[in-house]
PDB file of N, CA, C and O in Angstrom:
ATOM      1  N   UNK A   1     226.958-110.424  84.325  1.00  0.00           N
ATOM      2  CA  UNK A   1     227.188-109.164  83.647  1.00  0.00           C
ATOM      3  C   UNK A   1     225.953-108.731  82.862  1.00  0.00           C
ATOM      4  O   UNK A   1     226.253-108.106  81.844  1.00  0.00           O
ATOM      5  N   UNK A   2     224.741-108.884  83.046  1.00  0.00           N
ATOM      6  CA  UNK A   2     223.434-109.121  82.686  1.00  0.00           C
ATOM      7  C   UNK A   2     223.426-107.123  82.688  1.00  0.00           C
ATOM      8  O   UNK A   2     223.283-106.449  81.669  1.00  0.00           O
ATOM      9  N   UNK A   3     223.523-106.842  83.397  1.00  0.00           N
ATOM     10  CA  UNK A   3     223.240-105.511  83.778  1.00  0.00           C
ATOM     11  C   UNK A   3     223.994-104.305  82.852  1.00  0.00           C
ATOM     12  O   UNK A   3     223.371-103.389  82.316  1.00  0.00           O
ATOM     13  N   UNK A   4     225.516-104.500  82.772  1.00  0.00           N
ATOM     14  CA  UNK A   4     225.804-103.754  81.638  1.00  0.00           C
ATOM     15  C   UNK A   4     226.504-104.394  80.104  1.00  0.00           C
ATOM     16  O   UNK A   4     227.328-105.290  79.921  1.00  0.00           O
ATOM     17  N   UNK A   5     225.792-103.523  79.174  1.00  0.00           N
ATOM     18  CA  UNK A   5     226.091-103.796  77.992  1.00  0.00           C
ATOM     19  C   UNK A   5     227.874-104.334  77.816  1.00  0.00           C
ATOM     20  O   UNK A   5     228.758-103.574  78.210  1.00  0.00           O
ATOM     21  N   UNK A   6     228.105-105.246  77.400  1.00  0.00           N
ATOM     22  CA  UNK A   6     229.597-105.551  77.229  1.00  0.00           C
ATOM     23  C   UNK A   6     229.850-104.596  75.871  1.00  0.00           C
ATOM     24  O   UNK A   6     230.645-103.664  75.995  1.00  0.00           O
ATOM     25  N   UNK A   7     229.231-104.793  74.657  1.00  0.00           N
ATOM     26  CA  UNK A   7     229.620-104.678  73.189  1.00  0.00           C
ATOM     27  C   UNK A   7     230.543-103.458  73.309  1.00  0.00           C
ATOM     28  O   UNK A   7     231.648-103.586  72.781  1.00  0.00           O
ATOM     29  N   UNK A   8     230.231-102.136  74.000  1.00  0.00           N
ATOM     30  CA  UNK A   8     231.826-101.335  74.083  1.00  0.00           C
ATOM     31  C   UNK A   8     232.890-101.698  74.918  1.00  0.00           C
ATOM     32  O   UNK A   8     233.833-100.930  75.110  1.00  0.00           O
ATOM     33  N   UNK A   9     232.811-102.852  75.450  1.00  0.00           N
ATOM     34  CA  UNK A   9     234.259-103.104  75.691  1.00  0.00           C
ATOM     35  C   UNK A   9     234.542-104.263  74.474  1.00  0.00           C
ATOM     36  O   UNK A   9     235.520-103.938  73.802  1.00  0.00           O
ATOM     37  N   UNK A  10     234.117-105.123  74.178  1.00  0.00           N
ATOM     38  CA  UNK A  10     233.887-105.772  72.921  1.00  0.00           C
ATOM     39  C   UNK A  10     234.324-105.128  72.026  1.00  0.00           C
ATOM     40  O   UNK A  10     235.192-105.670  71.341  1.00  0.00           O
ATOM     41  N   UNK A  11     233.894-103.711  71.680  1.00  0.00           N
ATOM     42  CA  UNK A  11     234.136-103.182  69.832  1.00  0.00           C
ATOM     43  C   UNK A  11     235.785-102.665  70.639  1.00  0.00           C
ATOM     44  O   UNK A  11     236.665-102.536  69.788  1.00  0.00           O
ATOM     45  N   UNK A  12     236.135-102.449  71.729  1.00  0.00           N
ATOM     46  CA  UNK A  12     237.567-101.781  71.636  1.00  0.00           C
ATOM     47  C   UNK A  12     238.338-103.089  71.699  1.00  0.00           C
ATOM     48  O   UNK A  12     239.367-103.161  71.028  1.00  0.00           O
ATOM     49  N   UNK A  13     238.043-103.892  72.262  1.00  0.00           N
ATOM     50  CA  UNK A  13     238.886-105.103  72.349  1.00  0.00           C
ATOM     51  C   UNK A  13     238.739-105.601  70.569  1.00  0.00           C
ATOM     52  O   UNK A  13     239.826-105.263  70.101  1.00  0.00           O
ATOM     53  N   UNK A  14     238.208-105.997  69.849  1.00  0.00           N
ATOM     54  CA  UNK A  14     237.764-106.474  68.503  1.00  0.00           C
ATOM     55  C   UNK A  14     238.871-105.750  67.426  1.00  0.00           C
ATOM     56  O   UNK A  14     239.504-106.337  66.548  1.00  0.00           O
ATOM     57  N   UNK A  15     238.922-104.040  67.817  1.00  0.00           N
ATOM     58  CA  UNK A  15     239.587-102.840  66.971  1.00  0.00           C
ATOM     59  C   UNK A  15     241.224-103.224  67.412  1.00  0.00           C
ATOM     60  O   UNK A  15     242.101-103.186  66.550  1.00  0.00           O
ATOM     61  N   UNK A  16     241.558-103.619  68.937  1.00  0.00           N
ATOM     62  CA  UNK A  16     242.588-103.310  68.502  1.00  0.00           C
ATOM     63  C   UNK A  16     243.194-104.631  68.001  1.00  0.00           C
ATOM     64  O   UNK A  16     244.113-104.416  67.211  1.00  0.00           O
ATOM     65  N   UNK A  17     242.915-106.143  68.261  1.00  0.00           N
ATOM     66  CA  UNK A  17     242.805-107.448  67.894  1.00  0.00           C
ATOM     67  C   UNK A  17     243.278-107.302  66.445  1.00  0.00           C
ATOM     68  O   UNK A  17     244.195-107.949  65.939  1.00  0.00           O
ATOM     69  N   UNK A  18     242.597-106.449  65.896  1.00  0.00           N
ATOM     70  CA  UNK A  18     242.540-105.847  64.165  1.00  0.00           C
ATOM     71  C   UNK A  18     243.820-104.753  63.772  1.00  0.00           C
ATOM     72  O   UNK A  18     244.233-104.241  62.731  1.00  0.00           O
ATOM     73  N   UNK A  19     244.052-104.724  64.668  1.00  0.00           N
ATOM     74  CA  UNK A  19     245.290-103.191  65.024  1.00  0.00           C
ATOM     75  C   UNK A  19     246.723-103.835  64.454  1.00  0.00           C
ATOM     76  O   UNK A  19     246.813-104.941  63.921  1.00  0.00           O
ATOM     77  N   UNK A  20     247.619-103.076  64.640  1.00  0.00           N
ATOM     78  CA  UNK A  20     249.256-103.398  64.518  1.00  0.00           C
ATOM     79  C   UNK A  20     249.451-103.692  65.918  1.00  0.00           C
ATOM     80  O   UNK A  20     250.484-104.276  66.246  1.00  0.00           O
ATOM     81  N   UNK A  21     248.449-103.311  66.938  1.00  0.00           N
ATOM     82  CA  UNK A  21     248.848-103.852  68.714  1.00  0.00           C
ATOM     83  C   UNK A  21     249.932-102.853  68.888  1.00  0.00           C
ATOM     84  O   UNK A  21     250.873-103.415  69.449  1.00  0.00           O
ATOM     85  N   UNK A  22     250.253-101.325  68.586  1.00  0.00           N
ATOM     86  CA  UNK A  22     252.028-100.691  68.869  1.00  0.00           C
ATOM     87  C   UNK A  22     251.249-100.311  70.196  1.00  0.00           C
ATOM     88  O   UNK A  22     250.068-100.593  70.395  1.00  0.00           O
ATOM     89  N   UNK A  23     252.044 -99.657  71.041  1.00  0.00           N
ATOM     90  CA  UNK A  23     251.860 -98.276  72.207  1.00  0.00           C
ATOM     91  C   UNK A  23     250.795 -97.691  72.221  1.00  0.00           C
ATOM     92  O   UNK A  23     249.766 -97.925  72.855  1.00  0.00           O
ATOM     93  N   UNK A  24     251.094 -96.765  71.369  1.00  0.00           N
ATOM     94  CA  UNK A  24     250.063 -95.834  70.643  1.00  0.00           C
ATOM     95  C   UNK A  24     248.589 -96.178  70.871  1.00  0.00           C
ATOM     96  O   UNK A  24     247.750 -95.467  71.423  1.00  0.00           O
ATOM     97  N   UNK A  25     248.355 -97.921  70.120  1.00  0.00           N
ATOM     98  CA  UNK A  25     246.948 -98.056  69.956  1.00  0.00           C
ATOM     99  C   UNK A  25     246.871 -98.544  71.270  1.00  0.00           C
ATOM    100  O   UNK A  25     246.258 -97.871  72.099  1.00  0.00           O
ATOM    101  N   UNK A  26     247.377 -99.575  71.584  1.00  0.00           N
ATOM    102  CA  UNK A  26     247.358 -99.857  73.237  1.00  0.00           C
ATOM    103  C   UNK A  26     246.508 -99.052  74.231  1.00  0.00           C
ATOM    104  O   UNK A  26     245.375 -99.251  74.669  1.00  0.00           O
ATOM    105  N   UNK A  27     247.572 -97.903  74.489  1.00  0.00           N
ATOM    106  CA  UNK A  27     247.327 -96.290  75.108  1.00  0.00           C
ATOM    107  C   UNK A  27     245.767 -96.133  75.150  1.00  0.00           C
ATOM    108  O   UNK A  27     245.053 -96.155  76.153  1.00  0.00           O
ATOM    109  N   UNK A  28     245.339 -95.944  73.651  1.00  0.00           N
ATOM    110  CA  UNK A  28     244.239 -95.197  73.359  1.00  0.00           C
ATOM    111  C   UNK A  28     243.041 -96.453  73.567  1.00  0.00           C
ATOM    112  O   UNK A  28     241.855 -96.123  73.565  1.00  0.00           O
ATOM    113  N   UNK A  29     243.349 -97.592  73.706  1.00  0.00           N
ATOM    114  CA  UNK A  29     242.284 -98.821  73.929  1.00  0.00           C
ATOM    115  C   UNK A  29     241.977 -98.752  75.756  1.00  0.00           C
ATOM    116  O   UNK A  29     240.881 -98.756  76.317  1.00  0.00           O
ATOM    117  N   UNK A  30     243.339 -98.692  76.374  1.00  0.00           N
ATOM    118  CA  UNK A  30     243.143 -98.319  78.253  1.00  0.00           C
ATOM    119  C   UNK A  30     242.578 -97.332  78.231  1.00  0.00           C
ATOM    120  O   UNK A  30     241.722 -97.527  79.094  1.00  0.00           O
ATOM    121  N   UNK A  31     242.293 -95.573  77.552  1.00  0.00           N
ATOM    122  CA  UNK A  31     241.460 -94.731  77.582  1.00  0.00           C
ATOM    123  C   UNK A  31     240.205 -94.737  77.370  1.00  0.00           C
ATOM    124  O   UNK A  31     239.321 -94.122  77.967  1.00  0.00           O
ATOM    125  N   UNK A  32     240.127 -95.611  76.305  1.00  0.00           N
ATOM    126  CA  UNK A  32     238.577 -95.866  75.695  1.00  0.00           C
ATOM    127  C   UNK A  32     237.902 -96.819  76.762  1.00  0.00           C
ATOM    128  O   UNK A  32     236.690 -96.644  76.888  1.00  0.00           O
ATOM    129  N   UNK A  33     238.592 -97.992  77.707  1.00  0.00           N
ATOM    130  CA  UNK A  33     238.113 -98.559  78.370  1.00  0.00           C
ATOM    131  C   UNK A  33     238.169 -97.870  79.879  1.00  0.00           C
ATOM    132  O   UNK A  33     237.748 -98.611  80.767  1.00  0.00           O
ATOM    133  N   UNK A  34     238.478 -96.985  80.161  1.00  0.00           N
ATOM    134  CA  UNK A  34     238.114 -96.376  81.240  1.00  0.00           C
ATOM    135  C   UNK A  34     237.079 -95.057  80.957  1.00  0.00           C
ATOM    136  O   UNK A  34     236.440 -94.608  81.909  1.00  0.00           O
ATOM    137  N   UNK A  35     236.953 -94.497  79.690  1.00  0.00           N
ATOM    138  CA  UNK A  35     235.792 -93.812  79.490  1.00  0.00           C
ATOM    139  C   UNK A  35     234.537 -94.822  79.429  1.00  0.00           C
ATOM    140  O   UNK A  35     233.530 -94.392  79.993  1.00  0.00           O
ATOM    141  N   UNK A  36     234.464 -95.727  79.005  1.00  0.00           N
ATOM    142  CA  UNK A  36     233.381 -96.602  79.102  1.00  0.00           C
ATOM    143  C   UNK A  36     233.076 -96.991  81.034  1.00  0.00           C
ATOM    144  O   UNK A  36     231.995 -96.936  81.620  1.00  0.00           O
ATOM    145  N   UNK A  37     234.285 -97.322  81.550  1.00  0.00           N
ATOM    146  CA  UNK A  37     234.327 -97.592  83.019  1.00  0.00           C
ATOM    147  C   UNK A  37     233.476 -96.548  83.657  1.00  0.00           C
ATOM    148  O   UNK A  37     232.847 -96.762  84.694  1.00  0.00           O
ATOM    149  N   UNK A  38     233.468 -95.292  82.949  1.00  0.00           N
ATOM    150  CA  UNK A  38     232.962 -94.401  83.702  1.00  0.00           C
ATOM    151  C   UNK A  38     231.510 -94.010  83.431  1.00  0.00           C
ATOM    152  O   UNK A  38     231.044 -92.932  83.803  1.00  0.00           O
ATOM    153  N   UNK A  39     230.790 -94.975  82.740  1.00  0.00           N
ATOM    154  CA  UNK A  39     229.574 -94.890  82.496  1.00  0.00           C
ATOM    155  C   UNK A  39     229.054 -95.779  83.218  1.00  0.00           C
ATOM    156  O   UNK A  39     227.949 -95.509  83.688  1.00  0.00           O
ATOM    157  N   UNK A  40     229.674 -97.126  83.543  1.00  0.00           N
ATOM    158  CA  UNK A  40     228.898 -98.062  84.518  1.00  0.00           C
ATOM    159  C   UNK A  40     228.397 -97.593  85.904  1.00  0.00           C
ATOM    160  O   UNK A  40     228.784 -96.582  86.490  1.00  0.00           O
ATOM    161  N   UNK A  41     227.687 -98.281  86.239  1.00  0.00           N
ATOM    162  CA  UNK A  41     227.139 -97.809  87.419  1.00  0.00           C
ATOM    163  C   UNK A  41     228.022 -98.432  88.426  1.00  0.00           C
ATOM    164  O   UNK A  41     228.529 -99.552  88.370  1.00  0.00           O
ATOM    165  N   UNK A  42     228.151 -97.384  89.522  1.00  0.00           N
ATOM    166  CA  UNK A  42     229.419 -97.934  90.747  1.00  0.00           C
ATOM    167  C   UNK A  42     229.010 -98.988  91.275  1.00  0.00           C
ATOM    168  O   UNK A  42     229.925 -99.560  91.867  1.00  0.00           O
ATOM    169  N   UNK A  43     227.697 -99.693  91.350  1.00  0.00           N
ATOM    170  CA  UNK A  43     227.541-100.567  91.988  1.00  0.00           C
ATOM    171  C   UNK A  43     227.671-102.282  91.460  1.00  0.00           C
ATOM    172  O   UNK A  43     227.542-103.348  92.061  1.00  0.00           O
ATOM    173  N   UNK A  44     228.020-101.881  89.903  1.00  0.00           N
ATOM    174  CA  UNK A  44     228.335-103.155  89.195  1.00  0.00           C
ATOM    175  C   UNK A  44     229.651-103.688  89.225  1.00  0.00           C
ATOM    176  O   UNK A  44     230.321-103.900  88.214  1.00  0.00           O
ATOM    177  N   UNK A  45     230.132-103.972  90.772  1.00  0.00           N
ATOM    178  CA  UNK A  45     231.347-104.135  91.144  1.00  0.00           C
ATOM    179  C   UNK A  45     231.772-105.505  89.793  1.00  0.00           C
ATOM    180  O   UNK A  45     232.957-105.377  89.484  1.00  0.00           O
ATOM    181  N   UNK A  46     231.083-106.683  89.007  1.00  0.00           N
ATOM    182  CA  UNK A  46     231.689-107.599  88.750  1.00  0.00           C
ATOM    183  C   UNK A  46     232.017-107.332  87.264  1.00  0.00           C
ATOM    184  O   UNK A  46     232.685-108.194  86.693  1.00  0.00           O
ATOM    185  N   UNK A  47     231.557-106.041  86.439  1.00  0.00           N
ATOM    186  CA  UNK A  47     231.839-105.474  85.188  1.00  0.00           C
ATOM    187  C   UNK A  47     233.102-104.516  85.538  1.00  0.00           C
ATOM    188  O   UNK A  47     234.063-104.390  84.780  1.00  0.00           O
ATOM    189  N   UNK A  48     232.979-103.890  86.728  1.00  0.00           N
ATOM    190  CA  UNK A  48     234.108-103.009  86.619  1.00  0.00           C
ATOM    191  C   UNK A  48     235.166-103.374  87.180  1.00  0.00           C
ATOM    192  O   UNK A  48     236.040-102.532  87.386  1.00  0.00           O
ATOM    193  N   UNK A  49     235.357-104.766  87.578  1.00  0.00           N
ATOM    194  CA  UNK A  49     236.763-105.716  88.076  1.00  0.00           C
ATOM    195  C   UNK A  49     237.164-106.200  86.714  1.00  0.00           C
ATOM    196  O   UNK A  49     238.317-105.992  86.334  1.00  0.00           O
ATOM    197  N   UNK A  50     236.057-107.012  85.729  1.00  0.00           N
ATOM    198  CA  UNK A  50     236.426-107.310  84.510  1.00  0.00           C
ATOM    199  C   UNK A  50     237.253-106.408  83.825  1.00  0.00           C
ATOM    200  O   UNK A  50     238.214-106.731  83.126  1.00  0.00           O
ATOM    201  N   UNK A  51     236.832-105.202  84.056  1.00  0.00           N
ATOM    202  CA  UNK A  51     237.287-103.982  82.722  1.00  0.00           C
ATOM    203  C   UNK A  51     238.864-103.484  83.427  1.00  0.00           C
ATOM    204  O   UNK A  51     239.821-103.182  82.715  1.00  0.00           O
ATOM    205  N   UNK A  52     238.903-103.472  84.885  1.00  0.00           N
ATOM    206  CA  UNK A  52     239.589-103.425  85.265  1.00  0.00           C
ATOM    207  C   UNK A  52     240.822-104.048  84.916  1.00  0.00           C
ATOM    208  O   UNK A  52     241.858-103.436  84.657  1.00  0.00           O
ATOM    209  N   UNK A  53     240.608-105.893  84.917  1.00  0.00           N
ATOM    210  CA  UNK A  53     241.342-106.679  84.776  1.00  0.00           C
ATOM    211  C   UNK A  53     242.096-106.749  82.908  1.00  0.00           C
ATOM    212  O   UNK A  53     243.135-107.328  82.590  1.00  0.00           O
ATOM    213  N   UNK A  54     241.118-105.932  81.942  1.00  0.00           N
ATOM    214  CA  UNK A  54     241.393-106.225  80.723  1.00  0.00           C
ATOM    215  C   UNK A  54     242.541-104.876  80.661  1.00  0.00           C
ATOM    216  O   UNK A  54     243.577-105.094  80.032  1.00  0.00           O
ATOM    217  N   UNK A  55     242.364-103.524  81.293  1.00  0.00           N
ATOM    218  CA  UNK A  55     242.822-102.713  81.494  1.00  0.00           C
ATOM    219  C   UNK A  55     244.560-102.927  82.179  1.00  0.00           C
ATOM    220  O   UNK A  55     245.640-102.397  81.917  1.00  0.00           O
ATOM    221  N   UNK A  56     244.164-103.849  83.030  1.00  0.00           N
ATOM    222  CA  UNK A  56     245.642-104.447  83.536  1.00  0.00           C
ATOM    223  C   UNK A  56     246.412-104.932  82.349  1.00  0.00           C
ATOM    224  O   UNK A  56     247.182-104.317  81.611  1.00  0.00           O
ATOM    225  N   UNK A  57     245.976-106.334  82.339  1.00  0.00           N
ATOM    226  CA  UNK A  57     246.483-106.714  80.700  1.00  0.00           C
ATOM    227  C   UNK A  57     247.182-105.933  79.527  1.00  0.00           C
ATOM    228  O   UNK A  57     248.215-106.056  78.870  1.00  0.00           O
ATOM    229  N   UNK A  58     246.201-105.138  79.582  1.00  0.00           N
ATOM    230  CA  UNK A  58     246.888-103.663  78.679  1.00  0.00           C
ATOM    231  C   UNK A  58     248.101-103.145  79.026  1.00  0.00           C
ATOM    232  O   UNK A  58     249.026-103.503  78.297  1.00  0.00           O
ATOM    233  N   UNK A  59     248.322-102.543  79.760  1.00  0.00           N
ATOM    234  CA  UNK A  59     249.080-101.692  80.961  1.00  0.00           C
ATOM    235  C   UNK A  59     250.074-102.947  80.802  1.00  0.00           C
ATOM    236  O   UNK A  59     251.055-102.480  80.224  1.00  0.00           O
ATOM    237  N   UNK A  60     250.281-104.248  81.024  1.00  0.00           N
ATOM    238  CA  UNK A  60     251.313-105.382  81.045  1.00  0.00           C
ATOM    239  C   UNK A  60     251.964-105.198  79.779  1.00  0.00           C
ATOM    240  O   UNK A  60     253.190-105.118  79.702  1.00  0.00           O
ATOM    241  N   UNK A  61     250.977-105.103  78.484  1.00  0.00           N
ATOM    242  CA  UNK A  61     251.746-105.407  77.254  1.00  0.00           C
ATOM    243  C   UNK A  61     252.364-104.349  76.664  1.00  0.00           C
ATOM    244  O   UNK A  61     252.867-104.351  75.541  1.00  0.00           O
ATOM    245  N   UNK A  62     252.311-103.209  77.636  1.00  0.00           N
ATOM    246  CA  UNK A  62     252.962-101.715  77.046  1.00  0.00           C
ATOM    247  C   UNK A  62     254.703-102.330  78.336  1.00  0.00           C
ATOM    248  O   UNK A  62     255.692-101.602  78.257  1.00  0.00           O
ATOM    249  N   UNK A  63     254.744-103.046  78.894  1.00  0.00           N
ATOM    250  CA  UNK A  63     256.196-103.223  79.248  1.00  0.00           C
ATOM    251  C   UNK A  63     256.444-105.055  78.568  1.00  0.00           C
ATOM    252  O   UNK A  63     257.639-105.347  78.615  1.00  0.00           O
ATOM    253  N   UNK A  64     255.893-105.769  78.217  1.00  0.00           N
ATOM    254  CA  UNK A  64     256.386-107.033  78.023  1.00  0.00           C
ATOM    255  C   UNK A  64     256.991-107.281  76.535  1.00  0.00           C
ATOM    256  O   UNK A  64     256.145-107.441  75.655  1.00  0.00           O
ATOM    257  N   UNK A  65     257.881-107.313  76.285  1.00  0.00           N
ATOM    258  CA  UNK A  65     258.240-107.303  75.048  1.00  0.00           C
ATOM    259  C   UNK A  65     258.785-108.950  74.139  1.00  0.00           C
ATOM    260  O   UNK A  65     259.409-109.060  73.084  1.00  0.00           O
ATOM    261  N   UNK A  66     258.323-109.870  74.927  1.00  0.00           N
ATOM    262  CA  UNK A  66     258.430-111.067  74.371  1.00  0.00           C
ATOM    263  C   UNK A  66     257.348-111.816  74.022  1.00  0.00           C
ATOM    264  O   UNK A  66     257.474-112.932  73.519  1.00  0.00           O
ATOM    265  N   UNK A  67     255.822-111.073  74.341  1.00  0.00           N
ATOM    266  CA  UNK A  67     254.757-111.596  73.652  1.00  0.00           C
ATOM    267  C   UNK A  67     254.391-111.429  72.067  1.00  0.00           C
ATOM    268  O   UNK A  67     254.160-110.358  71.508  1.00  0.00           O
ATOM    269  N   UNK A  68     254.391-112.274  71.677  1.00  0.00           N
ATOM    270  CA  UNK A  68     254.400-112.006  69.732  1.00  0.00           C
ATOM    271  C   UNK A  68     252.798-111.465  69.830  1.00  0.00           C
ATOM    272  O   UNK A  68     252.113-111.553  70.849  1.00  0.00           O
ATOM    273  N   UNK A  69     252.361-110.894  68.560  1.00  0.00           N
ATOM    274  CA  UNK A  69     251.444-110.222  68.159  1.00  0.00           C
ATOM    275  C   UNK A  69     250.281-111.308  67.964  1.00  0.00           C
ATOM    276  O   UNK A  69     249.103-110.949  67.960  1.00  0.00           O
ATOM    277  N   UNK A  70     250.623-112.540  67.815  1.00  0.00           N
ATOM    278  CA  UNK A  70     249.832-113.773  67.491  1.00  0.00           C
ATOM    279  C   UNK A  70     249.563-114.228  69.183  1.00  0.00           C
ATOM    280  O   UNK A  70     248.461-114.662  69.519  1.00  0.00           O
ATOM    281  N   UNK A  71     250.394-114.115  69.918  1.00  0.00           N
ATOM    282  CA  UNK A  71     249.746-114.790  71.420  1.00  0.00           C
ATOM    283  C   UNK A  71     249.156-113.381  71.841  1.00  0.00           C
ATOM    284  O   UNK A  71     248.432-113.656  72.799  1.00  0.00           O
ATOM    285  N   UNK A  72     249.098-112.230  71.659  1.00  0.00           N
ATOM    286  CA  UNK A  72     248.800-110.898  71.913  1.00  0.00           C
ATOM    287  C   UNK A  72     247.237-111.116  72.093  1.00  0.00           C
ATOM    288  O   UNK A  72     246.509-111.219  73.081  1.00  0.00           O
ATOM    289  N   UNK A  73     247.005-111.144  70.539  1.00  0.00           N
ATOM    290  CA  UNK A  73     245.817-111.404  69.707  1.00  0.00           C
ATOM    291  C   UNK A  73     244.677-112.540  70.148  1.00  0.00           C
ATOM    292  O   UNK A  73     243.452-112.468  70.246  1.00  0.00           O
ATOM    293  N   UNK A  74     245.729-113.733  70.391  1.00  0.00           N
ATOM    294  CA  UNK A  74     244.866-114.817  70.749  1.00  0.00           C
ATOM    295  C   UNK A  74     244.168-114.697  72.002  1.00  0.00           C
ATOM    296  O   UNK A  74     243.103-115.268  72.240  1.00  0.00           O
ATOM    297  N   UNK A  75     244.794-113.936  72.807  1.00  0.00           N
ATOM    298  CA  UNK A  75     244.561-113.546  74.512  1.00  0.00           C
ATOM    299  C   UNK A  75     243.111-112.348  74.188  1.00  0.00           C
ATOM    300  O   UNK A  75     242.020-112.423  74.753  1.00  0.00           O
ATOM    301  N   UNK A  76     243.455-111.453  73.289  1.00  0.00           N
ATOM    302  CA  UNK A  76     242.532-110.544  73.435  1.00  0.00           C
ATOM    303  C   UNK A  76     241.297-111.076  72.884  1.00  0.00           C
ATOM    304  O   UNK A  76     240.243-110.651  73.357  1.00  0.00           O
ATOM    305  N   UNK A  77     241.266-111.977  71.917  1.00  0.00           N
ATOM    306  CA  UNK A  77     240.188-113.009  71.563  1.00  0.00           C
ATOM    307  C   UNK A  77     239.508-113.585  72.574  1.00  0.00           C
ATOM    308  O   UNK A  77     238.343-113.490  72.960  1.00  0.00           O
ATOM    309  N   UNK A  78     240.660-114.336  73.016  1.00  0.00           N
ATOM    310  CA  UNK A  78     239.715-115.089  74.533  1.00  0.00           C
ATOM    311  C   UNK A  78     238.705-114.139  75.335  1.00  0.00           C
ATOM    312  O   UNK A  78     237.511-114.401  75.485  1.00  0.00           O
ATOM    313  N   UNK A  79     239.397-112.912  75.865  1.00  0.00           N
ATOM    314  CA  UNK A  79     238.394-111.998  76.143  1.00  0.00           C
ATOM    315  C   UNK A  79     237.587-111.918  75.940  1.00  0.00           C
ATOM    316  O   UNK A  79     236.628-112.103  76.689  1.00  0.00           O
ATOM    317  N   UNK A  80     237.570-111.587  74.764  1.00  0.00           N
ATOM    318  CA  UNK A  80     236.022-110.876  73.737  1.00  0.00           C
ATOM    319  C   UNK A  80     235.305-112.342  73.526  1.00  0.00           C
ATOM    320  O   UNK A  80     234.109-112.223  73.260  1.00  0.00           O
ATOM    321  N   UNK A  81     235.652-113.341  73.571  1.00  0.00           N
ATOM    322  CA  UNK A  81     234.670-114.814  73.831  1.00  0.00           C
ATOM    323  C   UNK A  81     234.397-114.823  75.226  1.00  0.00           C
ATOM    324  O   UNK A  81     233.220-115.161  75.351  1.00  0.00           O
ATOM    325  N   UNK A  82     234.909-114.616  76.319  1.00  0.00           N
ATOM    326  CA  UNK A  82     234.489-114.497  77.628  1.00  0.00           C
ATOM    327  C   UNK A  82     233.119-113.621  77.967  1.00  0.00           C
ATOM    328  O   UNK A  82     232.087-113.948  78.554  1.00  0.00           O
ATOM    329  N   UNK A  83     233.604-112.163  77.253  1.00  0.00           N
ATOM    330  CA  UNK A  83     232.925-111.380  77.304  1.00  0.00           C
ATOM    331  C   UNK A  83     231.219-111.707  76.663  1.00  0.00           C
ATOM    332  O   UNK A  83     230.223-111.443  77.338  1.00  0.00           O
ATOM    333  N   UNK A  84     231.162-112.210  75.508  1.00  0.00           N
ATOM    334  CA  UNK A  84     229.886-112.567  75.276  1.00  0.00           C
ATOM    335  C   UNK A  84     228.947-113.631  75.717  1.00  0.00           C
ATOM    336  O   UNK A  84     227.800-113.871  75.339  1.00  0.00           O
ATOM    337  N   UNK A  85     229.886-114.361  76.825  1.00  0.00           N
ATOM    338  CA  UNK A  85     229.288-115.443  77.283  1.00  0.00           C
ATOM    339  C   UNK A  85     228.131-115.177  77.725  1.00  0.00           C
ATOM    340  O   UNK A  85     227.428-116.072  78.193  1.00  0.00           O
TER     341      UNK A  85
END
């Protein structure tokens, strides 16, 4: 992932980690990460499967309603440690 900057998917993952985690912020974190999606270059197929995949995740926790806010959190952490690897 040498090629594109992670830190804006980083600062949205970090904000909402910091969040209440409702719908609402959810929503607006899958928007922010597909406006960023749309700055990468099409050919950085292995950043835009990642963003893809964090985007999924998202999209899961707007129907799963038995994940607590603490395994929520811990997951979106892992990310954002993946991410700076």
């Amino acid at each position: 992932m040498e090629f594109f900057n992670m830190q804006p998917v980083i600062d949205v993952l970090s904000e909402l980690v910091a969040s209440q985690l409702d719908a609402e912020q959810i929503d607006e974190a899958i928007d922010a990460l597909e406006a960023i999606k749309s700055k990468i270059d099409i050919e950085d197929d292995e950043v835009i499967d990642k963003v893809d995949e964090i985007q999924d995740y998202l999209q899961y926790l707007l129907t799963e309603e038995e994940a607590t806010t603490e395994e929520i959190q811990e997951e979106l952490s892992n990310m954002i440690d993946e991410l700076q690897k």
